[in-house]
Backbone bond lengths (Angstrom), bond angles and torsions (degrees), N, CA, C in turn:
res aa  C-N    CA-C-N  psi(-1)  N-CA   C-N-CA  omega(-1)  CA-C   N-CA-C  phi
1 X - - - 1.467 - - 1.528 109.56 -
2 X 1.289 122.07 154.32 1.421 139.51 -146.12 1.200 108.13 -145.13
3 X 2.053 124.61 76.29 1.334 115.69 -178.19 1.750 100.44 -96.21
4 X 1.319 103.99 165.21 1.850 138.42 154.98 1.173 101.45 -99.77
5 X 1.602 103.57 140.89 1.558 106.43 144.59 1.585 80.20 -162.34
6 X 1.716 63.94 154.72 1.910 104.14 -163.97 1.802 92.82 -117.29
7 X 1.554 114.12 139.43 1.250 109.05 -173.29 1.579 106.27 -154.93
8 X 1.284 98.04 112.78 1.757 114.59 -178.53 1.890 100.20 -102.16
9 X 1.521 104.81 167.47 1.645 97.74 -168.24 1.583 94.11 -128.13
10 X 1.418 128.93 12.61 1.536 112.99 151.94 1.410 132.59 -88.41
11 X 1.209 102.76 31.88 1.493 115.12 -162.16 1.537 114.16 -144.02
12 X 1.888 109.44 -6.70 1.067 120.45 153.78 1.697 138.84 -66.25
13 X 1.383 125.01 158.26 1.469 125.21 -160.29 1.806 110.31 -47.82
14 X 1.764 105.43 -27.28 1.217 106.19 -154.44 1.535 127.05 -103.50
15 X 1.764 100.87 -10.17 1.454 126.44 -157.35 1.453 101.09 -77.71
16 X 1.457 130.33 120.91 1.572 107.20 158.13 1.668 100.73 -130.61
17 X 1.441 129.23 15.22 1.579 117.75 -178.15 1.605 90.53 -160.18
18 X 1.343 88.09 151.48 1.667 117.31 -160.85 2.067 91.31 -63.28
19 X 0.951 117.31 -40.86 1.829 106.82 179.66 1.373 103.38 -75.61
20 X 1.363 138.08 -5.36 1.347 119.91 156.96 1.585 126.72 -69.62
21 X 1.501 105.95 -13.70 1.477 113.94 -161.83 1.873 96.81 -113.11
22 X 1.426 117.08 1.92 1.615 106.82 -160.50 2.140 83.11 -118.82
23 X 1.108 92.46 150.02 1.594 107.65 169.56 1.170 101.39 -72.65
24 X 1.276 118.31 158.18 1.320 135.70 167.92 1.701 103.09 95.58
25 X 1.303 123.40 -37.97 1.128 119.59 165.17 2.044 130.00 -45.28
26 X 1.446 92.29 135.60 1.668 66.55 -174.45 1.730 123.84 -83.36
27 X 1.674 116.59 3.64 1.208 114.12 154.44 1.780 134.25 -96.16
28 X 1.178 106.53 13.47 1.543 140.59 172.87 2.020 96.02 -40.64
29 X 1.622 73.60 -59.31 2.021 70.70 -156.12 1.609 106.90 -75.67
30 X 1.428 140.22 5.12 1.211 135.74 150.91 1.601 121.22 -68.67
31 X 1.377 110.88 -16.85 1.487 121.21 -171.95 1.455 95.80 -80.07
32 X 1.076 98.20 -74.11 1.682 114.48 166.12 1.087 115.21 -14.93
33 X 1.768 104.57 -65.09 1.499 86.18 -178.88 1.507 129.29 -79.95
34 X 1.238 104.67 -6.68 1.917 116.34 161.54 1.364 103.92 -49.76
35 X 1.023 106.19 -53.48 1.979 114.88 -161.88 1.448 102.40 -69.60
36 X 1.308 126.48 -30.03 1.481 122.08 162.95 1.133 139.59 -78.54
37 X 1.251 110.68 -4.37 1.795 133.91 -163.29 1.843 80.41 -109.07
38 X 1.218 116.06 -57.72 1.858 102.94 -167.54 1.519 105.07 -70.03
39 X 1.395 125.71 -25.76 1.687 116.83 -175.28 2.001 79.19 -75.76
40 X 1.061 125.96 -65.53 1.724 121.24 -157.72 1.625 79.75 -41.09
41 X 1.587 152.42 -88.00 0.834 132.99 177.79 1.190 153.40 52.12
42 X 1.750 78.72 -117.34 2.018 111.22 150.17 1.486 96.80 -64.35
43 X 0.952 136.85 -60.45 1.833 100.48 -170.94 1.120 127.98 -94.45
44 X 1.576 122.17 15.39 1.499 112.56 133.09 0.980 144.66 -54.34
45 X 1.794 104.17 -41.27 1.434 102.08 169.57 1.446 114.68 -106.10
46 X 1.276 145.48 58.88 0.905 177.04 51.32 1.340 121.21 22.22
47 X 1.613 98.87 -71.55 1.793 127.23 -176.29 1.817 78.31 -75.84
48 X 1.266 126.40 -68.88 1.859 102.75 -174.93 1.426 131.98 -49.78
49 X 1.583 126.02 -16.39 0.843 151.97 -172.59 1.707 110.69 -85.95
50 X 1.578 101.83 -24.80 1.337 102.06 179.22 1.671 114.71 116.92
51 X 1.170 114.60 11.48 1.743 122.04 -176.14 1.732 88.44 -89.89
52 X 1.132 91.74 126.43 2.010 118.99 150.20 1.274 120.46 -61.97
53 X 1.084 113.13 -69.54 1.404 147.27 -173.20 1.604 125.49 -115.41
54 X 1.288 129.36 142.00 1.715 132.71 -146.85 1.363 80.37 -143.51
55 X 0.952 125.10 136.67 1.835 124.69 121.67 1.526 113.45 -108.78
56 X 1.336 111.40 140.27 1.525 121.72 164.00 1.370 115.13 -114.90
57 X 1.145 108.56 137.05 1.547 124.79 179.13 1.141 85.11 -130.98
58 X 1.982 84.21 125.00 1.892 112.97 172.68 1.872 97.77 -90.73
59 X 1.181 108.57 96.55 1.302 92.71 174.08 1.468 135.51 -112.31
60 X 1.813 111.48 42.62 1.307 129.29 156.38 1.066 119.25 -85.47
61 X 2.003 116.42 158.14 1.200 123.97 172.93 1.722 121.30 44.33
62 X 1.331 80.42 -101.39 1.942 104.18 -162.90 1.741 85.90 -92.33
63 X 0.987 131.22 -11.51 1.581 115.99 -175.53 1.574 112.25 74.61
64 X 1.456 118.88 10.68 1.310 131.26 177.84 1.726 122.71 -135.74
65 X 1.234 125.33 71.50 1.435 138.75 -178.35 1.380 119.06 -125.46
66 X 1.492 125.60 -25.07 1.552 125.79 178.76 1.770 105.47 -69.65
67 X 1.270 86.34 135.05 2.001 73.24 158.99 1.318 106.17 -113.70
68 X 1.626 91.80 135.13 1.045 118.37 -165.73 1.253 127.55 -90.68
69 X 1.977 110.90 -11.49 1.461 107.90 161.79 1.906 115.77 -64.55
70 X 1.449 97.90 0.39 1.528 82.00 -159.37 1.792 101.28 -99.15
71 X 1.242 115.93 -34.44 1.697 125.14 169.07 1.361 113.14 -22.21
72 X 1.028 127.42 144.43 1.508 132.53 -148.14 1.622 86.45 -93.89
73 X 1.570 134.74 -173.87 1.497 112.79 -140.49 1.555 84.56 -125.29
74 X 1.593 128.16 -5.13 1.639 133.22 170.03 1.524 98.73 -73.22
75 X 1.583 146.10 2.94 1.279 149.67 -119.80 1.563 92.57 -124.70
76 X 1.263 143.88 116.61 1.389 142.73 140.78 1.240 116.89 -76.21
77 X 1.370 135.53 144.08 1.604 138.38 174.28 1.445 115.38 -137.48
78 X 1.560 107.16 122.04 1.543 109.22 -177.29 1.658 89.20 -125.16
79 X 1.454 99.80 121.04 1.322 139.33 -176.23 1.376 110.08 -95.00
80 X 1.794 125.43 164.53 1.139 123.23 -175.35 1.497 135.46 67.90
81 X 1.576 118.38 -149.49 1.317 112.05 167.65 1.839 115.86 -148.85
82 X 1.265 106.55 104.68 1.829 87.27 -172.96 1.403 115.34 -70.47
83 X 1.513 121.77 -14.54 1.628 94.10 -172.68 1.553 106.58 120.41
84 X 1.676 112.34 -5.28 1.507 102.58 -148.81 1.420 87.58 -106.00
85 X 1.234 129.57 149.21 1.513 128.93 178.83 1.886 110.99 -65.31
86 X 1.058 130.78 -19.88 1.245 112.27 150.15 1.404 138.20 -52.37
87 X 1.096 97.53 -23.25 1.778 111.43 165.61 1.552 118.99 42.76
88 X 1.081 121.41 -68.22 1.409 125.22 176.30 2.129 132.47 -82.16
89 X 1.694 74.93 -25.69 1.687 91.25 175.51 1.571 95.84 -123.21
90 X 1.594 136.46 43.52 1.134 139.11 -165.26 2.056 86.80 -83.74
91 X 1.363 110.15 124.29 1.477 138.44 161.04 1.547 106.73 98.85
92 X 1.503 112.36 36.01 1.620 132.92 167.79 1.662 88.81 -84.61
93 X 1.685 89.74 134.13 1.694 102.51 171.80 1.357 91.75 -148.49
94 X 1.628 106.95 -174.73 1.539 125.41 172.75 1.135 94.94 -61.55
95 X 1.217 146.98 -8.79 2.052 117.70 -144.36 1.652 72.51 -109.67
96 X 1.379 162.19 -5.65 1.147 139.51 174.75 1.884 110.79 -92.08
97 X 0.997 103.03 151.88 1.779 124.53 -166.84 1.705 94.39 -89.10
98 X 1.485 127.75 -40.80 1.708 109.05 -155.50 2.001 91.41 -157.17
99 X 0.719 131.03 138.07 1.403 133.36 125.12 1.354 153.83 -67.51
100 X 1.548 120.72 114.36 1.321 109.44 -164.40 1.878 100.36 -114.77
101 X 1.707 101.24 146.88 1.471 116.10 -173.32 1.378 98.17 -112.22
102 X 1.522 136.26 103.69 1.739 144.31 146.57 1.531 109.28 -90.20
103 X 1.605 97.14 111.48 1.311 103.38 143.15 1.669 118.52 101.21
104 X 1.446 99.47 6.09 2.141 140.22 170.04 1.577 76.45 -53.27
105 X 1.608 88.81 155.72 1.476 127.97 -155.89 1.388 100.20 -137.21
106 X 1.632 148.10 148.31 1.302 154.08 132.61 1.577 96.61 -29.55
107 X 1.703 91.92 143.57 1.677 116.32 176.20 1.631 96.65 -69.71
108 X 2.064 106.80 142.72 0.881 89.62 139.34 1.450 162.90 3.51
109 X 1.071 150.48 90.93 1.852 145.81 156.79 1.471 83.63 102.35
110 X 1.497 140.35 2.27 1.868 134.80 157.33 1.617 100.96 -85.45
111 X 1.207 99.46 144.12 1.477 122.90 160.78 1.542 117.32 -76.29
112 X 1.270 123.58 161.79 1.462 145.31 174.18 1.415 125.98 111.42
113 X 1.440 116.03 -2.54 1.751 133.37 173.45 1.529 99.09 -127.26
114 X 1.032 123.68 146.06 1.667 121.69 160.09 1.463 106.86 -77.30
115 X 1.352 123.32 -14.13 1.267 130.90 -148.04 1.790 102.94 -117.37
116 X 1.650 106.42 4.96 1.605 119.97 173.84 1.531 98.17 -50.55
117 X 1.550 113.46 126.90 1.534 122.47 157.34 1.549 94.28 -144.79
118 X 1.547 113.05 -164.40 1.049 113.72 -176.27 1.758 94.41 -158.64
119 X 1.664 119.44 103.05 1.487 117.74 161.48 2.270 82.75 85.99
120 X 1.186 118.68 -98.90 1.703 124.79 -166.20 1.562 80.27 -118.73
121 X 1.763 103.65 179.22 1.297 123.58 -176.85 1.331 94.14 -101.73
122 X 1.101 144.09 4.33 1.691 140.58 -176.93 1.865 103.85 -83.15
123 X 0.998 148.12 -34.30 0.965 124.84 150.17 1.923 141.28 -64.71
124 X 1.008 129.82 135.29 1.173 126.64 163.29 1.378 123.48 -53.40
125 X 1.283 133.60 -58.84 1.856 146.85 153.73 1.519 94.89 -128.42
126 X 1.780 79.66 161.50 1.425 109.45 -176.78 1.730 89.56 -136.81
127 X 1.129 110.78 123.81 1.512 118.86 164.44 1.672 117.90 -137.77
128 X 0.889 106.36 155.29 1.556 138.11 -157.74 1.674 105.22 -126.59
129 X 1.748 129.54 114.36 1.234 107.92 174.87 1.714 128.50 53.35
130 X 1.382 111.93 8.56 1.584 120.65 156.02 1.750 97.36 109.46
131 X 1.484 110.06 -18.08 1.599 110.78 -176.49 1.738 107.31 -100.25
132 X 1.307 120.92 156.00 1.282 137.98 -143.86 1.991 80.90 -93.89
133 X 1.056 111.27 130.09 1.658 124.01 -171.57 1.880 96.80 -114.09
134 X 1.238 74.84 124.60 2.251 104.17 178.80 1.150 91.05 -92.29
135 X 1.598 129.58 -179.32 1.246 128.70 -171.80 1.567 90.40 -120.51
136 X 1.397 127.63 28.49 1.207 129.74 177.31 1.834 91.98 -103.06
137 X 1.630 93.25 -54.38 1.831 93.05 178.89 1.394 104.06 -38.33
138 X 1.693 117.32 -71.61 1.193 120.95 -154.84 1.607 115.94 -38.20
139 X 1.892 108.46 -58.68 1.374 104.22 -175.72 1.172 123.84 -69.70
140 X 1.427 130.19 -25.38 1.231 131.02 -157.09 1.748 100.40 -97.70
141 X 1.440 115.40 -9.47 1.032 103.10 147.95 1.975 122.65 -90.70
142 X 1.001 112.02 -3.86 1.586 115.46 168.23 2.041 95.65 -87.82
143 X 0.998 125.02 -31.66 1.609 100.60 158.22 1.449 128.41 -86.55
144 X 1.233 116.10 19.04 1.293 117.61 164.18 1.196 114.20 -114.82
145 X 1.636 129.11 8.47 1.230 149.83 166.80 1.686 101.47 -71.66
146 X 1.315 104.13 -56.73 1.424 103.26 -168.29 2.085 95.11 -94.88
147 X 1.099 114.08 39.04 1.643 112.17 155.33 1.547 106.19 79.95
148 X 1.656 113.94 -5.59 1.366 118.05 178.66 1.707 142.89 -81.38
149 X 1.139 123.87 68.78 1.468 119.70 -153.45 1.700 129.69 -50.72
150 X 0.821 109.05 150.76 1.687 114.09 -151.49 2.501 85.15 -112.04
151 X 1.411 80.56 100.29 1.344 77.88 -174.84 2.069 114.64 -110.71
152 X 1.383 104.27 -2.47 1.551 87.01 -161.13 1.523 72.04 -149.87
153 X 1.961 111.95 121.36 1.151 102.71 154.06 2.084 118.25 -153.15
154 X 1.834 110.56 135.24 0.827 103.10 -168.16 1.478 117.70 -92.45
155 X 1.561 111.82 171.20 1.782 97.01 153.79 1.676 82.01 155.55
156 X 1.277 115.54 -153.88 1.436 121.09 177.43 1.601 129.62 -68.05
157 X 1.287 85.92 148.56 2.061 86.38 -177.66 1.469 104.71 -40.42
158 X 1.352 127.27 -61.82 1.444 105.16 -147.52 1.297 104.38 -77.19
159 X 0.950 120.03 -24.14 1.823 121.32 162.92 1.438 117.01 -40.49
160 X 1.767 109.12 -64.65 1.656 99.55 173.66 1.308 124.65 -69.01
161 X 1.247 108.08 -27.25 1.588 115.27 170.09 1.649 109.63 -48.30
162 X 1.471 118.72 -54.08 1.367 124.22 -166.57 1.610 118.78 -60.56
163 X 1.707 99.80 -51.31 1.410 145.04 150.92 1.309 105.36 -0.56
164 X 1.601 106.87 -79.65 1.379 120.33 -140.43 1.988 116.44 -50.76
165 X 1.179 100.52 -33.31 1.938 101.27 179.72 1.790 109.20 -103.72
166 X 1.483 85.51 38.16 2.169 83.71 148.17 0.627 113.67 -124.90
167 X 1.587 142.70 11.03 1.455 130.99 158.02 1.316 85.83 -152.48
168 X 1.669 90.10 132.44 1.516 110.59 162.92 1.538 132.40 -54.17
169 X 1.122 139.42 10.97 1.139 152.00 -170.21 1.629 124.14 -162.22
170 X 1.088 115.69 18.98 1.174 123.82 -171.84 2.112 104.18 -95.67
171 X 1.134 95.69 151.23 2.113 123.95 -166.14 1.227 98.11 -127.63
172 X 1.553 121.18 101.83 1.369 129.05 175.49 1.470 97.21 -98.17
173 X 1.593 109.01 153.73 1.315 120.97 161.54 1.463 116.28 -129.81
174 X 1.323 130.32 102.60 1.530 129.53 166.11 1.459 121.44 -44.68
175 X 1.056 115.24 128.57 1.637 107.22 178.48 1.448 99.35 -121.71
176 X 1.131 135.24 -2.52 1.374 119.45 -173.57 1.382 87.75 -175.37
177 X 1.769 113.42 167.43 1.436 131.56 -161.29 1.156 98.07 -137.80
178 X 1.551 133.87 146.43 1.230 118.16 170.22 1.655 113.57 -144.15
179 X 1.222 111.40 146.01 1.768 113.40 -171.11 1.755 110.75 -114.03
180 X 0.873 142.49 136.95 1.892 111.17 -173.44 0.812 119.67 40.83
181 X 1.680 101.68 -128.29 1.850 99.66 -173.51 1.565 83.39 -109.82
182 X 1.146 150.64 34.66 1.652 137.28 143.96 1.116 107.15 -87.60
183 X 1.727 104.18 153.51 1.457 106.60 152.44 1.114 107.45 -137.62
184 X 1.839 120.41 -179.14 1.448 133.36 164.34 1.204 102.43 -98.38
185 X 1.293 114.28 129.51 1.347 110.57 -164.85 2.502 88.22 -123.01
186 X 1.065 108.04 115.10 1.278 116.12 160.35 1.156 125.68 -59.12
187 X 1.422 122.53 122.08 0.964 136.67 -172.68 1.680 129.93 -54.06
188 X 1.422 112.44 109.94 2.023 131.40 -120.91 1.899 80.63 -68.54
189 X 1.035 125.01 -41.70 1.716 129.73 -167.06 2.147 93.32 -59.94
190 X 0.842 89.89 -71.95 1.635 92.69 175.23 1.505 103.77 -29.06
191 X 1.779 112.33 -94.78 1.335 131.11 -175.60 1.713 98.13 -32.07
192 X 1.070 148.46 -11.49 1.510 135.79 144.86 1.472 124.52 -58.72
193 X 1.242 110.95 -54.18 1.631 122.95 160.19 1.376 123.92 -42.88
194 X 1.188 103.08 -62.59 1.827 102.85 160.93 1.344 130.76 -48.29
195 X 1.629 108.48 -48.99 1.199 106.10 -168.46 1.743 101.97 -75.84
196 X 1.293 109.45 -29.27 1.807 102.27 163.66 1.652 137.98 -41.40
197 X 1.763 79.07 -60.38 1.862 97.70 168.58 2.007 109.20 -64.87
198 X 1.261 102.29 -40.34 1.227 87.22 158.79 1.597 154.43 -34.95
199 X 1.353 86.43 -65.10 1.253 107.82 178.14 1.279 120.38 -60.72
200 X 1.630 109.23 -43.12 1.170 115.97 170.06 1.645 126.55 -65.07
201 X 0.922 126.70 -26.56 1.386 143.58 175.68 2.048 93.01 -69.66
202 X 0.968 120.50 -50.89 1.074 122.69 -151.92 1.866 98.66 -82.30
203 X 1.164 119.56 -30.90 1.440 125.49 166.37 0.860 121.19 -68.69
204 X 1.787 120.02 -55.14 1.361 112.98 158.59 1.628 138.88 -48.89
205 X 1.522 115.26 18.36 1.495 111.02 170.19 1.336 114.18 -97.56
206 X 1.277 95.31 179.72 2.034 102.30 168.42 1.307 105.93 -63.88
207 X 1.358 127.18 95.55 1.492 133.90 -170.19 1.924 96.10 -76.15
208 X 1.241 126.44 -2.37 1.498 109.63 -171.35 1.897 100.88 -112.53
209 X 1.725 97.67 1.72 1.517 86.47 160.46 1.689 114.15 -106.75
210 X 1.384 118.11 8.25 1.362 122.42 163.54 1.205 139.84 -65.24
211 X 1.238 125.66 20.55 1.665 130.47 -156.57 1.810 76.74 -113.66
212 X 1.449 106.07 161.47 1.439 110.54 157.45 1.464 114.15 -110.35
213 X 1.045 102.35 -170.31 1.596 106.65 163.30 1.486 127.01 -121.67
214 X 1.506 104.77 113.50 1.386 105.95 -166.41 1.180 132.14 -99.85
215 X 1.344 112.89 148.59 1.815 120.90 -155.30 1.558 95.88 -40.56
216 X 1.279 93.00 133.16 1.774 108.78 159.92 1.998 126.35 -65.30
217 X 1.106 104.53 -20.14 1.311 127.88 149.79 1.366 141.73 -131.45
218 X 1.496 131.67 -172.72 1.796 118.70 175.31 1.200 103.93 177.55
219 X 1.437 103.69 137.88 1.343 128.76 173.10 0.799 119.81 -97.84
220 X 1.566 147.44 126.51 1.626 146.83 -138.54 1.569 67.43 -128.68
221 X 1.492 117.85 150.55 1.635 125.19 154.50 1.945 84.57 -148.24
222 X 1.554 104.07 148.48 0.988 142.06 -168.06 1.515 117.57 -121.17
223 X 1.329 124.03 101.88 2.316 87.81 171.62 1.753 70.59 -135.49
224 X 1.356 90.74 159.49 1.930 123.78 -142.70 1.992 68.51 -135.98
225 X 1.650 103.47 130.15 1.337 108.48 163.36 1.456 101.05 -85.29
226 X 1.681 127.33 10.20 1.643 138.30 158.74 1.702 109.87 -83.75
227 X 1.307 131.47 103.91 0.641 108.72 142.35 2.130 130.96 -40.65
228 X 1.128 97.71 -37.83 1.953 108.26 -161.37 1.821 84.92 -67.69
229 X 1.431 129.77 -19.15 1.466 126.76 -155.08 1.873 87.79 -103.57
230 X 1.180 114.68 -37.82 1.416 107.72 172.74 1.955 116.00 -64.70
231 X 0.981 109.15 -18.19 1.523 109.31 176.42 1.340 117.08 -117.28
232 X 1.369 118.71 4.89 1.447 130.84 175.56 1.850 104.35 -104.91
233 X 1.567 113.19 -20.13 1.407 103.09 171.93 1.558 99.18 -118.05
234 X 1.204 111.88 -0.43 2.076 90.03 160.91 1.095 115.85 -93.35
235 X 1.489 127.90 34.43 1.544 120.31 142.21 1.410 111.30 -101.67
236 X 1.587 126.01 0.86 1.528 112.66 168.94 1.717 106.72 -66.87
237 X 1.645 113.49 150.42 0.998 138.18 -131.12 1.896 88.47 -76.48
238 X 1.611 127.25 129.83 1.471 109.03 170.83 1.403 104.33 102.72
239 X 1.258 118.03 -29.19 1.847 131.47 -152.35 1.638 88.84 -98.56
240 X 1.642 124.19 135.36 1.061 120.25 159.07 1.664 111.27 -124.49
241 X 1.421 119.98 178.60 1.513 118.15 -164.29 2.008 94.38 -96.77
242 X 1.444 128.12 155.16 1.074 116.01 176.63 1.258 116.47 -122.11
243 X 1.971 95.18 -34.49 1.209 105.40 -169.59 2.220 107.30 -136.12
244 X 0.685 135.07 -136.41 1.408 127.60 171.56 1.659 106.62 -113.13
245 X 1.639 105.84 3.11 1.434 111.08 -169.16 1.709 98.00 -135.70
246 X 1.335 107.37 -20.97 1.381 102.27 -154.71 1.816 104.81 -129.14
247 X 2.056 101.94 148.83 1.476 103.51 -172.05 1.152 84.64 -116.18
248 X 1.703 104.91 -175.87 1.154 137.25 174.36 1.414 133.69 -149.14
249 X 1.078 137.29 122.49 1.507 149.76 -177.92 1.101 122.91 -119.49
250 X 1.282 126.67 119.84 1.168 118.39 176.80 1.719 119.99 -138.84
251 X 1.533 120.29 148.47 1.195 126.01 -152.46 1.400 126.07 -164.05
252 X 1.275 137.01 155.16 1.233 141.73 -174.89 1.496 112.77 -107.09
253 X 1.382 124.57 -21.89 1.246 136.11 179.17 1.557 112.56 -105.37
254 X 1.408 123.32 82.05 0.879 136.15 162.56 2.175 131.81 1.39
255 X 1.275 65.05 -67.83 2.045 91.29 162.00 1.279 127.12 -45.55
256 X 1.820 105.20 -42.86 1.405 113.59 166.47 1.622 114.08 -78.12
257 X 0.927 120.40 -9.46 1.517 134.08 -175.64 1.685 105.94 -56.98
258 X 1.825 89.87 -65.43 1.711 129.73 159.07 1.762 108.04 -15.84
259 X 1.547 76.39 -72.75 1.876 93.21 -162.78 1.576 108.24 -82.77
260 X 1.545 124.27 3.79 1.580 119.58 161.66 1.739 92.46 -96.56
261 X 1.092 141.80 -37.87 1.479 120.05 -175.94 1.476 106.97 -82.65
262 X 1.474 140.07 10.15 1.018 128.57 -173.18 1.932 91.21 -110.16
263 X 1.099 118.40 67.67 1.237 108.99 -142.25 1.294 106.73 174.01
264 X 1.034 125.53 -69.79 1.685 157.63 -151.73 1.823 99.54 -105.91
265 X 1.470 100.16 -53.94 1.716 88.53 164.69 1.466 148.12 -144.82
């Protein structure tokens, strides 16, 4: 068996303010090391579950926060950012069996993280088909593009709460709650345990009834708390203006969806 996991760190047990999640901060590297202790985790029980082979994609910031002496040694890591509109699940193909999400954040302009954005902080919402798009929606529907099911994913309640009916088979785990800019943050030794039993529960299903079925069309909507960013990206090619804040894209090919927000935000 052949897992992914994709792993962002505002969506981990420990994060509740934007200098915990940015380098240079001097509580940065405790987050960090949260975000590496829950992927070791997921691919412990993963490798118990029956995975050969792991890839992890660090897909915060700089694309460089896991440490990587510590990843168990079945563990691949693609670091950084190439450019490719998958962005977050960038080197997802057919040859993988399941996708795993550590450490997803609430969409943009949704409540339950203080730390909700969606893709950069320059938009206000990001929606997809009229509903407010997490960057968990976005990728895990770009691994079900390439036939890959998105089965186990962590980060904050209202995230898994929201989560739960886009893929038929998917095992959320809450690690933290959030009100304003507070949160409840669960206690980080626990939120390892879960995300284990998780994972494992979530491998052990019929992984070939896990795929969903995805919209036959889509409406990308955009609103930029810039107005100057709403009229500076409705001249990309396809993109029209809707509102004095807000774009629009729309499309049948999913992929292009990809490659206007890799772009757009």
């Amino acid at each position: 068996m052949k897992i992914f996991i994709s792993a962002d760190i505002e969506g981990v047990a420990t994060t509740t303010l934007w200098p915990e999640t940015e380098k240079g901060s001097e509580d940065y590297r405790l987050h960090a090391q949260q975000m590496t202790m829950e992927v070791i985790a997921a691919c412990e029980a993963a490798s118990e579950a029956g995975a050969s082979e792991i890839v992890v994609r660090d897909a915060h910031e700089d694309g460089n926060n896991l440490d990587i002496w510590k990843l168990p040694e079945n563990v691949t890591l693609i670091r950084g950012w190439s450019g490719h509109p998958y962005s977050m699940v960038y080197g997802i193909d057919p040859s993988f069996d399941a996708a795993i999400f550590i450490g997803y954040h609430s969409a943009a302009s949704s409540e339950g993280n203080p730390l909700s954005h969606t893709e950069s902080l320059n938009p206000l919402s990001v929606k997809l088909n009229g509903a407010l798009a997490s960057e968990f929606l976005l990728y895990s529907y770009a691994a079900a593009l390439e036939g890959v099911p998105s089965v186990f994913l962590s980060g904050d309640k209202n995230l898994c709460e929201t989560s739960k009916g886009l893929h038929p088979r998917l095992v959320t785990c809450p690690v933290k709650e959030g009100c304003g800019g507070a949160t409840v943050n669960y206690n980080p030794k626990a939120v390892l345990k879960w995300i284990k039993e998780g994972v494992k529960t979530a491998l052990n299903q019929d992984l070939r009834s896990a795929l969903p079925n995805l919209p036959q069309t889509y409406e990308l909507e955009i609103c930029y708390k810039k107005t100057s960013d709403a009229e500076k990206f409705s001249y990309f090619p396809g993109v029209q203006k809707r509102d004095d804040n807000t774009v629009v894209f729309s499309s049948r090919d999913y992929f292009e969806v990809l490659r206007v927000i890799s772009f757009l935000c």
